[in-house]
MIKE-493267 format. One record per residue (C-alpha): residue in one letter; residue number from 0; x, y, z. Coordinates in Angstrom, 1 decimal. Example, Ala and Ser with C-alpha at 12.3 -4.5 7.8 and 13.67 -1.06 7.14 Angstrom:
REM residues 2
{A,0,{12.3,-4.5,7.8}};
{S,1,{13.7,-1.1,7.1}};
//
This chain:
REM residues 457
{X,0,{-14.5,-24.8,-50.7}};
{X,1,{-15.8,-26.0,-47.5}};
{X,2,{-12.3,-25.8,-46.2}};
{X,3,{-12.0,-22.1,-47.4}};
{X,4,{-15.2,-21.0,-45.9}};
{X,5,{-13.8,-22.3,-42.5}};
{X,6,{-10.9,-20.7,-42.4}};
{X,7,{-13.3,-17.4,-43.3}};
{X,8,{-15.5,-18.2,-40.5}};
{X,9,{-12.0,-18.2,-38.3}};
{X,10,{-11.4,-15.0,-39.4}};
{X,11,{-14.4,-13.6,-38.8}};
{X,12,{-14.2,-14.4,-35.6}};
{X,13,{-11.3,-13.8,-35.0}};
{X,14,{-12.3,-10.3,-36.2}};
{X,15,{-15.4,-10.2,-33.7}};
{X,16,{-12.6,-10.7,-30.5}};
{X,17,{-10.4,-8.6,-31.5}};
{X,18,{-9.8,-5.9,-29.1}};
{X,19,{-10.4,-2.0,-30.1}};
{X,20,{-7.0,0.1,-29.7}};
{X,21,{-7.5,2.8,-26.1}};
{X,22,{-7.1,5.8,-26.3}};
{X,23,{-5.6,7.6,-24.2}};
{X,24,{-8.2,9.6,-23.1}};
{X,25,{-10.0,6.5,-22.5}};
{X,26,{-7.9,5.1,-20.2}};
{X,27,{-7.4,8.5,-18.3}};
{X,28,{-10.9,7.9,-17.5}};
{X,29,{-10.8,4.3,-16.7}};
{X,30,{-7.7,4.7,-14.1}};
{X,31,{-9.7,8.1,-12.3}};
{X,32,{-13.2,5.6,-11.9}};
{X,33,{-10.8,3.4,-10.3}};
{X,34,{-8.9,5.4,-8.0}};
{X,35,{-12.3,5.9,-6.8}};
{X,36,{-13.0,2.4,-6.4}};
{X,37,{-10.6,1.0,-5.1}};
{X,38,{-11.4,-0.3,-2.1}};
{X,39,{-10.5,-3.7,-0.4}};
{X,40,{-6.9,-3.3,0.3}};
{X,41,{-4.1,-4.8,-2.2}};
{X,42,{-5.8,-7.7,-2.9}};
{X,43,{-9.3,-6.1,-3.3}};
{X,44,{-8.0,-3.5,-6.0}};
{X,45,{-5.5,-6.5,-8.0}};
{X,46,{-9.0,-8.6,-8.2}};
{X,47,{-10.9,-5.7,-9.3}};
{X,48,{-8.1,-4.8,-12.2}};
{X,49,{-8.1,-8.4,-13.0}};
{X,50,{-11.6,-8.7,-13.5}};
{X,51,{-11.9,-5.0,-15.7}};
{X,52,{-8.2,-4.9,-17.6}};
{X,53,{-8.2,-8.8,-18.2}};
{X,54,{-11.5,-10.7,-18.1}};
{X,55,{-13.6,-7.4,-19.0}};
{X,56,{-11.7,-5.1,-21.3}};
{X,57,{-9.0,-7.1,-22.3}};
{X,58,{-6.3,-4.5,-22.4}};
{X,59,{-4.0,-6.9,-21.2}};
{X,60,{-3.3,-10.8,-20.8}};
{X,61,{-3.6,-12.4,-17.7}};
{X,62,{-0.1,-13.9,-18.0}};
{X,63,{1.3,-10.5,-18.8}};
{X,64,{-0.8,-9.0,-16.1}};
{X,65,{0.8,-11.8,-13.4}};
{X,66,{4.1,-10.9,-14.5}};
{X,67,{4.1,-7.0,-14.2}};
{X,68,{2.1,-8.1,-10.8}};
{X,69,{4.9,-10.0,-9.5}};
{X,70,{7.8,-7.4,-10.0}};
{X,71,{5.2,-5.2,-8.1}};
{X,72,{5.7,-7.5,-5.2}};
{X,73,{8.9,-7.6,-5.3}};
{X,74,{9.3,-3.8,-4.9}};
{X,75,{9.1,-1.8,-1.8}};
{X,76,{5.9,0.1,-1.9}};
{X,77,{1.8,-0.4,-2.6}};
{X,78,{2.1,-3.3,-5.5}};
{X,79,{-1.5,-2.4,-6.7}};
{X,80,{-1.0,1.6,-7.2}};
{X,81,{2.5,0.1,-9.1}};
{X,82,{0.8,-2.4,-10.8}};
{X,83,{-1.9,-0.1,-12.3}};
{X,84,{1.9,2.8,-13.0}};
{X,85,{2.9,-0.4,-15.3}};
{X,86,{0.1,-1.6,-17.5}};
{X,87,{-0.4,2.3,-17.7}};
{X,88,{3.1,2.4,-18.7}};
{X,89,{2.7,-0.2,-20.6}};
{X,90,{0.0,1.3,-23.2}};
{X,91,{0.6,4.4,-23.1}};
{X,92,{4.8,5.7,-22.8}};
{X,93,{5.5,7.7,-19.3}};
{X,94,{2.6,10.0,-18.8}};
{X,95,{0.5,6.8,-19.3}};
{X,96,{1.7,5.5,-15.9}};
{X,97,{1.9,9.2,-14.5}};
{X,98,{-1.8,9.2,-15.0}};
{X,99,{-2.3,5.7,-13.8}};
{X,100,{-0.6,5.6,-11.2}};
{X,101,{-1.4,9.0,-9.8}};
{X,102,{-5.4,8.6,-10.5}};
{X,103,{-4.6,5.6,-8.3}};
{X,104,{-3.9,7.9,-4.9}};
{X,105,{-5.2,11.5,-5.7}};
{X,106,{-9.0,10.7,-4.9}};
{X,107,{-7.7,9.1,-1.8}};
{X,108,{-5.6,12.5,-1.2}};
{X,109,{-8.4,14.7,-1.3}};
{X,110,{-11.1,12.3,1.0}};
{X,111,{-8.2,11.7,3.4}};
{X,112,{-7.5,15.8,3.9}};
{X,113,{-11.2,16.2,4.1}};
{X,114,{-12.0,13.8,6.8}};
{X,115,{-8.4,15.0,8.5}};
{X,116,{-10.0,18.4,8.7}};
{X,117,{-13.1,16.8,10.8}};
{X,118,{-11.1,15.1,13.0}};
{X,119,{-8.5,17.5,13.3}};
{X,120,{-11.3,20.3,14.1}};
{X,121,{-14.1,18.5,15.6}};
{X,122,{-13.2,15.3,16.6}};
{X,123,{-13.8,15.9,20.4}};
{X,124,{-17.1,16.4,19.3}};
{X,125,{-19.5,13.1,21.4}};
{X,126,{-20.6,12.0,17.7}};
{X,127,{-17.5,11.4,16.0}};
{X,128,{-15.5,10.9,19.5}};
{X,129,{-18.6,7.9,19.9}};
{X,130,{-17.5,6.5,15.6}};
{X,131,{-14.0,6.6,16.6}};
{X,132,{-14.6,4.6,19.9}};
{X,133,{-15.7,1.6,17.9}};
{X,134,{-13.2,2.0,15.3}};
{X,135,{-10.3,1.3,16.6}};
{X,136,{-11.0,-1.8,18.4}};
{X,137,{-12.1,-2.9,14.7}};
{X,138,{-9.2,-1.7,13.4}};
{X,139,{-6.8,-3.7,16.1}};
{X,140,{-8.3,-7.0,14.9}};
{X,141,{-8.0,-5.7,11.2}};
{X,142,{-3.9,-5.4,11.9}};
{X,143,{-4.3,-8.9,13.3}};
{X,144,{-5.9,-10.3,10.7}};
{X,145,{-3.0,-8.6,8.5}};
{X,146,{-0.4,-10.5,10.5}};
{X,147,{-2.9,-14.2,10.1}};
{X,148,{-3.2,-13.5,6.2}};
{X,149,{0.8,-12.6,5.3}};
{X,150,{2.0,-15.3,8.1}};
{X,151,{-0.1,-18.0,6.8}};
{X,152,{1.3,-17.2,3.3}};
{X,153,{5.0,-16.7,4.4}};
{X,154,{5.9,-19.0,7.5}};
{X,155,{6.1,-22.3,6.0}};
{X,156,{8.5,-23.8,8.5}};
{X,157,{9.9,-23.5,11.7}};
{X,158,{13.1,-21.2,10.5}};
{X,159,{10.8,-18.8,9.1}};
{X,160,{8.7,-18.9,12.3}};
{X,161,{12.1,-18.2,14.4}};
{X,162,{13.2,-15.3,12.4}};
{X,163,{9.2,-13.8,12.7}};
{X,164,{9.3,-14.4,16.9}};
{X,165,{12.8,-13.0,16.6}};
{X,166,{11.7,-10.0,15.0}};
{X,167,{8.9,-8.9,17.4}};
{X,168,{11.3,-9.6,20.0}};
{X,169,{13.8,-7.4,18.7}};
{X,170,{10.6,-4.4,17.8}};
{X,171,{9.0,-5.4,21.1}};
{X,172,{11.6,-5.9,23.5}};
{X,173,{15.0,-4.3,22.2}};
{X,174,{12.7,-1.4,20.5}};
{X,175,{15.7,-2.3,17.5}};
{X,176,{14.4,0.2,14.4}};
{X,177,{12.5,-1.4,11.7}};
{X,178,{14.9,-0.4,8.9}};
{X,179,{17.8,-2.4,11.2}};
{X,180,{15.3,-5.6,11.5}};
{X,181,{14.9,-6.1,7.9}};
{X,182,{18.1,-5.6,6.9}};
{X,183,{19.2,-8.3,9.5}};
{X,184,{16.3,-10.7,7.9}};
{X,185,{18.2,-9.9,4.6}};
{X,186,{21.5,-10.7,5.6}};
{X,187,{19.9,-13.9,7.7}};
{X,188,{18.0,-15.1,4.3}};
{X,189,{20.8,-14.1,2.0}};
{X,190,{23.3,-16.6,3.9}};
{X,191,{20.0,-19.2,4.2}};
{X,192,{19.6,-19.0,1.0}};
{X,193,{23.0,-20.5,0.0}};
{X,194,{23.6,-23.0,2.8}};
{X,195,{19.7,-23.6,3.5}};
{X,196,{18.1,-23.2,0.2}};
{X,197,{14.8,-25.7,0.8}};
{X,198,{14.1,-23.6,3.9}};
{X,199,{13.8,-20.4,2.4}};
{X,200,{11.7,-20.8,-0.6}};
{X,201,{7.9,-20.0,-1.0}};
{X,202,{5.9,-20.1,-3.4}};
{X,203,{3.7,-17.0,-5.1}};
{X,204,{0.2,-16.6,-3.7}};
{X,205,{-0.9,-15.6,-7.3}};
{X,206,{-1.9,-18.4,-9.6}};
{X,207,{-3.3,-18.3,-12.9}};
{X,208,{-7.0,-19.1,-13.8}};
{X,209,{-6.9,-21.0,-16.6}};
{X,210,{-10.0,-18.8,-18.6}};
{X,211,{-10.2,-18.3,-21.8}};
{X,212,{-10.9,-14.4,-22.1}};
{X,213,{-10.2,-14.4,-25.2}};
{X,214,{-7.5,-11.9,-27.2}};
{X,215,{-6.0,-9.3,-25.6}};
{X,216,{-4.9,-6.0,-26.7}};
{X,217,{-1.0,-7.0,-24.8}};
{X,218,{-1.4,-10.1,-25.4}};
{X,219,{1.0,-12.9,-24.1}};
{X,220,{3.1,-12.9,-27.8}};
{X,221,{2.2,-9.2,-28.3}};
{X,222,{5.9,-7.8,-29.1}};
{X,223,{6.8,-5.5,-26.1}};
{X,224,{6.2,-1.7,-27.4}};
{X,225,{9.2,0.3,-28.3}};
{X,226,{9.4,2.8,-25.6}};
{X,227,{9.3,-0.4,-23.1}};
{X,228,{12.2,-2.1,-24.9}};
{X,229,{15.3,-1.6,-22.2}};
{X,230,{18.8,0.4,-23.2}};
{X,231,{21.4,1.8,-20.5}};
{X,232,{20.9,5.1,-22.2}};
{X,233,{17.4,5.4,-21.1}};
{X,234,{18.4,3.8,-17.6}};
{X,235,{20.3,6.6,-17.1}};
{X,236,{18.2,9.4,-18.1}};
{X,237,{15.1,7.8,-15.8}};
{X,238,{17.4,7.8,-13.2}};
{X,239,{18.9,11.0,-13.3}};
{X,240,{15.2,13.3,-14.4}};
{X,241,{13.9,11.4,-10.6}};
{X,242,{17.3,11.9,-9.0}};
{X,243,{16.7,16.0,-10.3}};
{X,244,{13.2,15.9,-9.6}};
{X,245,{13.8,14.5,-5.6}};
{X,246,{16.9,16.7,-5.0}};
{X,247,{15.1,19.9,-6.7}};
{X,248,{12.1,19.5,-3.9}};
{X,249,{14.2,18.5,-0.7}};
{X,250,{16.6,21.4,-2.0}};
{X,251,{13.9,24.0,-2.4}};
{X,252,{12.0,23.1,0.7}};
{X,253,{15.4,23.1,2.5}};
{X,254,{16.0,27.3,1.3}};
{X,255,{12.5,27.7,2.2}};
{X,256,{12.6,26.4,5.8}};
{X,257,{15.4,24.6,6.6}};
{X,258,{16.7,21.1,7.0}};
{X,259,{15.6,20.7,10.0}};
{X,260,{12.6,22.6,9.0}};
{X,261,{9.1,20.4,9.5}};
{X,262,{8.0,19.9,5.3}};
{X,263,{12.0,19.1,4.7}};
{X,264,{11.9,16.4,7.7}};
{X,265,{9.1,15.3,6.6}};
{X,266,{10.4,15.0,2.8}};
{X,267,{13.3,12.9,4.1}};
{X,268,{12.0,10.8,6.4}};
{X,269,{8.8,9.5,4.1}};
{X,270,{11.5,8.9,1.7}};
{X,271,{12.9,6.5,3.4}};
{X,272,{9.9,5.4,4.7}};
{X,273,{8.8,4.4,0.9}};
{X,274,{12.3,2.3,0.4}};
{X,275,{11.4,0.2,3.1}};
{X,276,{7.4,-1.0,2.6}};
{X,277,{8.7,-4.2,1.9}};
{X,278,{5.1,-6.8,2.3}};
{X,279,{2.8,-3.8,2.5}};
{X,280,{1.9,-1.0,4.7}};
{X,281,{1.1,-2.6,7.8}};
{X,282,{5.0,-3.4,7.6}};
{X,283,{6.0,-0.2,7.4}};
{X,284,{3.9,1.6,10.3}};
{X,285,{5.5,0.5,13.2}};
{X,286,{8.6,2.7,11.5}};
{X,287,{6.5,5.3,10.8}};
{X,288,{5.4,5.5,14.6}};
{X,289,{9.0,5.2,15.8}};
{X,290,{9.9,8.3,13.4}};
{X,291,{6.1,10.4,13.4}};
{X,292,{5.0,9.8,17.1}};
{X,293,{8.4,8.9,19.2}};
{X,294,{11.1,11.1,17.6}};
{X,295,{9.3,14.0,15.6}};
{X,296,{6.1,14.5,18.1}};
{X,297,{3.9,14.9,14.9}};
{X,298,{1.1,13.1,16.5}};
{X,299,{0.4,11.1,19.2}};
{X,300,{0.1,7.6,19.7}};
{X,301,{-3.7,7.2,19.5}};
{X,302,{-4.2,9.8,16.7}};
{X,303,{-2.3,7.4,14.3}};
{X,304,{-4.3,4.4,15.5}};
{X,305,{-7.5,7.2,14.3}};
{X,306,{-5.9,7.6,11.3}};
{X,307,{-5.3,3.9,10.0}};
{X,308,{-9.0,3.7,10.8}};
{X,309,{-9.8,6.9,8.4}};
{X,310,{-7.0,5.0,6.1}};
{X,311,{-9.3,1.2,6.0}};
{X,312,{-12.4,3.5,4.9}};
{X,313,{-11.0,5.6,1.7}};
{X,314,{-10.2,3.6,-1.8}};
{X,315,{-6.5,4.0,-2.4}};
{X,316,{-3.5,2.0,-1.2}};
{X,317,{-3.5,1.8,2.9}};
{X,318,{-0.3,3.6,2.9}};
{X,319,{-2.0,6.4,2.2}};
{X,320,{-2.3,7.1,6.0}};
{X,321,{1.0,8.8,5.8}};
{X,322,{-1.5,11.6,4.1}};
{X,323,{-3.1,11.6,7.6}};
{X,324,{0.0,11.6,9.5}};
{X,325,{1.5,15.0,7.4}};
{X,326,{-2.0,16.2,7.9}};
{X,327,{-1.9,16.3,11.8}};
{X,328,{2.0,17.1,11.7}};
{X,329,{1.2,20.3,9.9}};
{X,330,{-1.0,21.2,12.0}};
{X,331,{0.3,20.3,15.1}};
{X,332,{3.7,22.7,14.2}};
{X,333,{1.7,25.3,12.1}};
{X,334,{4.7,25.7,9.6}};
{X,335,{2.6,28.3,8.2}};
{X,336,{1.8,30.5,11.3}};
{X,337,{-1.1,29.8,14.1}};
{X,338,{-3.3,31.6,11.6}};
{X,339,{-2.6,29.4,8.8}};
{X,340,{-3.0,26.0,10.6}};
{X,341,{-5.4,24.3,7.7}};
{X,342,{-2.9,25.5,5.0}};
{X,343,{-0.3,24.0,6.4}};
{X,344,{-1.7,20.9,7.3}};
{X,345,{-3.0,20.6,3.3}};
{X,346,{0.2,21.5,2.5}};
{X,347,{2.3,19.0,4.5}};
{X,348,{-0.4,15.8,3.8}};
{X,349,{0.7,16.8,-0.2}};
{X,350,{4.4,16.5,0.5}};
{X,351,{4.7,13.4,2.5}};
{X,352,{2.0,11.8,-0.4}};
{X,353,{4.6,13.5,-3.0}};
{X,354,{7.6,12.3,-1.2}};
{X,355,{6.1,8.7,-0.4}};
{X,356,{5.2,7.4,-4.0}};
{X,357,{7.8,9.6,-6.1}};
{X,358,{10.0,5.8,-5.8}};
{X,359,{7.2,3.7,-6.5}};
{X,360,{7.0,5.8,-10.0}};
{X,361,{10.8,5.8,-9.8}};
{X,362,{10.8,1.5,-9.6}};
{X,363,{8.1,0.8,-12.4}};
{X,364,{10.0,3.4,-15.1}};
{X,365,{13.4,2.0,-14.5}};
{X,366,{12.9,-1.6,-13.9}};
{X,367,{9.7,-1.7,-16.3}};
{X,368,{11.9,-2.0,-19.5}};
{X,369,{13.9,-4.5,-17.8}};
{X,370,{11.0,-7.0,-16.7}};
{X,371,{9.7,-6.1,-20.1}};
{X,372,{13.4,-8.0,-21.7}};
{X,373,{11.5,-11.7,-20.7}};
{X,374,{7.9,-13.0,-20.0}};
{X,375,{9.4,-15.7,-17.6}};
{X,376,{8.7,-16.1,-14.2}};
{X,377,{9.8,-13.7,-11.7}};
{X,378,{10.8,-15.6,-8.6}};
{X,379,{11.3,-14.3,-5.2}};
{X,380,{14.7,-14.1,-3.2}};
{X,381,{15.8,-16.3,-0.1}};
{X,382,{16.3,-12.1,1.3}};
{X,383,{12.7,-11.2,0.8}};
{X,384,{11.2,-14.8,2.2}};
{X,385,{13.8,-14.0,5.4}};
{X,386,{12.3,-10.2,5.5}};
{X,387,{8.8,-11.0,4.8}};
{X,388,{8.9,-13.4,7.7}};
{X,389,{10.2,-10.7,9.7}};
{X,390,{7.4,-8.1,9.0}};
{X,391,{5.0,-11.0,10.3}};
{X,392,{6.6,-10.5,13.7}};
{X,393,{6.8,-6.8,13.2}};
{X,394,{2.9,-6.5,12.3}};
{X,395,{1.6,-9.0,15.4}};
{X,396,{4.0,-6.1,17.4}};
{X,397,{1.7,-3.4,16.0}};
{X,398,{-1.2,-5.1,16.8}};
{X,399,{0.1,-5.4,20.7}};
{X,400,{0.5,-1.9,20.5}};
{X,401,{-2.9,-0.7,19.0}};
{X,402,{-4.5,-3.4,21.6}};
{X,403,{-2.3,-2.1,24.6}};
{X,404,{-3.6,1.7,23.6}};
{X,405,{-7.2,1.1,22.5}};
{X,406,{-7.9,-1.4,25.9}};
{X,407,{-5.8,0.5,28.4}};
{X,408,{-6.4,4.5,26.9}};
{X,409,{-5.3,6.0,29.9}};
{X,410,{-2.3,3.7,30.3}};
{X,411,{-1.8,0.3,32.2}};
{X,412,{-3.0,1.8,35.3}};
{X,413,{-6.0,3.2,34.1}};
{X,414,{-9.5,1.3,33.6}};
{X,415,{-10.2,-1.6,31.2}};
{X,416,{-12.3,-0.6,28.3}};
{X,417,{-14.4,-4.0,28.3}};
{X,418,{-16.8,-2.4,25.6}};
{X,419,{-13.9,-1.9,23.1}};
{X,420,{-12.5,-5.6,24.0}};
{X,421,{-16.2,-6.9,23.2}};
{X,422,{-16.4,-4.8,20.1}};
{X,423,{-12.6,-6.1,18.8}};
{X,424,{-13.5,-9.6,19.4}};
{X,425,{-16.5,-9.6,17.4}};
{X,426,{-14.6,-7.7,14.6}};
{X,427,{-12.7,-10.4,14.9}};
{X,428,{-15.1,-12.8,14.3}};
{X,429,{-16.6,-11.5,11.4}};
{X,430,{-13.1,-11.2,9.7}};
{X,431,{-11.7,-14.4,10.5}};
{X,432,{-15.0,-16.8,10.5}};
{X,433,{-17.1,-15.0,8.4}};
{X,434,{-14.8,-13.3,5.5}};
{X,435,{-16.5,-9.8,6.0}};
{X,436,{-14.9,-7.4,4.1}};
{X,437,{-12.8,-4.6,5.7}};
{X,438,{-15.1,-1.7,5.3}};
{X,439,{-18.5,-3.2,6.4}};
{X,440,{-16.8,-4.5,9.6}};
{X,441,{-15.3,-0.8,10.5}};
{X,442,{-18.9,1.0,9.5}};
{X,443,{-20.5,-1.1,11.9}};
{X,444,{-18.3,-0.8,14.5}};
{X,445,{-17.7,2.8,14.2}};
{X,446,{-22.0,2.8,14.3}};
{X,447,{-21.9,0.8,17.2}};
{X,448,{-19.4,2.8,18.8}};
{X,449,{-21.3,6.0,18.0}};
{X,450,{-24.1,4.5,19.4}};
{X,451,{-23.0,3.8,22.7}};
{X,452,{-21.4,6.9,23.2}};
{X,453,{-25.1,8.6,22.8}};
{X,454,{-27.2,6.0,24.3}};
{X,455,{-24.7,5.6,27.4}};
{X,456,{-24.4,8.4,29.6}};
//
């Protein structure tokens, strides 16, 4: 009897943990609140999932949340807006991780065109000129913290330190493009990787926490849903409805205004742009300069420097600056006519977001089902240890560049900007010694900025 009313009492509570089935409007709520929230970079906007979809709500286990996180890292493209496409996936079939994963970057859409439109139309004005001042000295030590935090992760040993000097050489010196340089660290790792295997493994900066939260709606022996379970026939399909889908939109902006036409440039170019964001999106900016600022003359040098800084204060993944950089192209070339300039800056920040995350949608609905075939580990390549210790180098290049610009404005010749050193260094400070988030650091340097500029004739 005793025994009986034991295994009742298990029930019971096993009853009490269970975890209520979501709907799907409920989780079309949860994924707008956090598109909202999502500040803190990649590994602000992971924790805060973590903490809500695992320890919180329990949608999903934390060892079947590591693994989906871990093909995200793998993939070219922002891992947390992919991570949030495949538990959305996940739960709820292919519009699921359409609403996911597009909650995840449409609030950071609109606040980016908004604040594009004040800088674009009044940011000669002393006030925001003054926020800007402070900025982007705050945002040059942000990029160099980015190159401390990923090279501190990555270069474990002195081959992986050669191949990260050798590629900020080859960025800073040969001006080699950044699609060239990581294909080079591919082939270099691929080759290490078989003759040098010890020197080109790392391990995962994700660990579990051993926590008992309890069940999980996906929990770890949870059989993987039906519409996740992998066949070639669906392989196919996926593929070919994105290959339509990309080829429809280059095609029609193409008729529309041309190939070399500004939207369809633009449309290629951030394609290819999204295939190479290997180890985030500092990685990737230094290509995005070459192609935005050297070849196409869509902005200038010191306007994308402003626009990483209106980038580090929006939730949203950080590549969401392309939005910015679309912004200012379209209106720069006024695709729409010099009476139309604000249309056609809205409308060419929508295509480069359209055309920048279309593959990360692409990666998580193809490979998903895939991943979804085994709960092992997913380990990473000798290639992408070799690459990510390339976009080390490339990332402390950036940095030179956004210190060159931001100390030196009007060129080498041209004064020092002491105050913007003095506010750098102690954005460095607070970042490096003191663990202050990203945002605080870049409010109170674009206050102090603002406040010299009105306090200082």
């Amino acid at each position: 009897m005793a025994q009986d009313n034991e295994v009742s009492n298990d029930l019971s509570d096993e009853r009490t943990n269970a975890v209520e089935p979501v709907s799907f409007v409920q989780a079309l709520w949860y994924w707008l609140k956090l598109g909202l929230i999502s500040f803190g970079g990649p590994a602000g906007q992971i924790a805060i999932m973590h903490q809500d979809l695992v320890e919180r709500k329990r949608w999903i286990s934390e060892k079947r949340f590591l693994h989906a996180l871990n093909y995200c890292m793998v993939l070219p493209g922002p891992e947390a807006q992919q991570l949030a496409t495949y538990i959305g996936w996940l739960m709820h079939r292919t519009w699921g991780g359409v609403i996911a994963g597009g909650f995840f970057v449409l609030p950071s859409l609109f606040i980016l065109i908004g604040l594009s439109w004040v800088y674009m139309a009044f940011g000669t004005v002393p006030a925001v000129a003054g926020a800007l001042y402070g900025i982007k000295p705050a945002v040059t030590a942000i990029v160099v913290f980015a190159a401390y935090r990923i090279g501190s992760r990555a270069l474990k040993n002195a081959w992986l330190w050669s191949i990260a000097a050798a590629a900020f050489l080859a960025i800073f010196v040969a001006n080699l493009p950044f699609p060239l340089i990581v294909l080079m660290a591919g082939i270099i790792g691929h080759f290490g990787g078989k003759y040098a295997p010890s020197r080109f493994v790392v391990g995962g900066g994700h660990k579990s926490v051993d926590k008992p939260f309890g069940p999980a709606l996906i929990d770890d022996d949870t059989p993987t849903p039906r519409h996740a379970l992998f066949t070639w026939k669906r392989f196919a399909v996926v593929l070919a409805v994105f290959m339509l889908i990309w080829l429809a939109a280059v095609a029609t902006l193409s008729l529309m205004y041309g190939w070399t036409g500004t939207f369809t440039q633009m449309a290629w170019f951030f394609t290819k742009a999204a295939l190479l964001t290997f180890g985030g999106a500092y990685a990737v900016l230094p290509y995005v300069y070459q192609g935005a600022v050297d070849n196409y003359h869509w902005l200038t040098g010191l306007q994308m420097i402003d626009g990483l800084a209106l980038g580090e204060t929006t939730p949203g993944p950080l590549i969401m600056v392309v939005s910015f950089v679309g912004f200012v192209g379209g209106w720069t070339k006024a695709v729409f006519g010099p009476d139309a300039i604000l249309s056609s800056a809205i409308a060419a920040s929508i295509v480069v977001t359209f055309f920048t995350f279309l593959p990360s949608f692409l990666f998580i609905l193809l490979g998903g089902p895939f991943i979804e075939t085994t709960h092992g580990n997913l380990k990473f390549t000798a290639p992408l240890t070799a690459i990510t210790s390339a976009v080390v180098g490339v990332i402390v290049n950036l940095a030179v560049f956004f210190a060159v610009h931001v100390l030196w404005p009007r060129g080498m010749q041209g004064a020092f900007e002491w105050p913007a050193l003095a506010i750098g260094v102690a954005a460095g400070i607070a970042l490096f010694r003191f663990k202050v988030g990203v945002i605080p650091v870049v409010l109170t340097c674009g206050v102090v900025g603002l406040a010299m500029k009105l306090l200082v004739p």
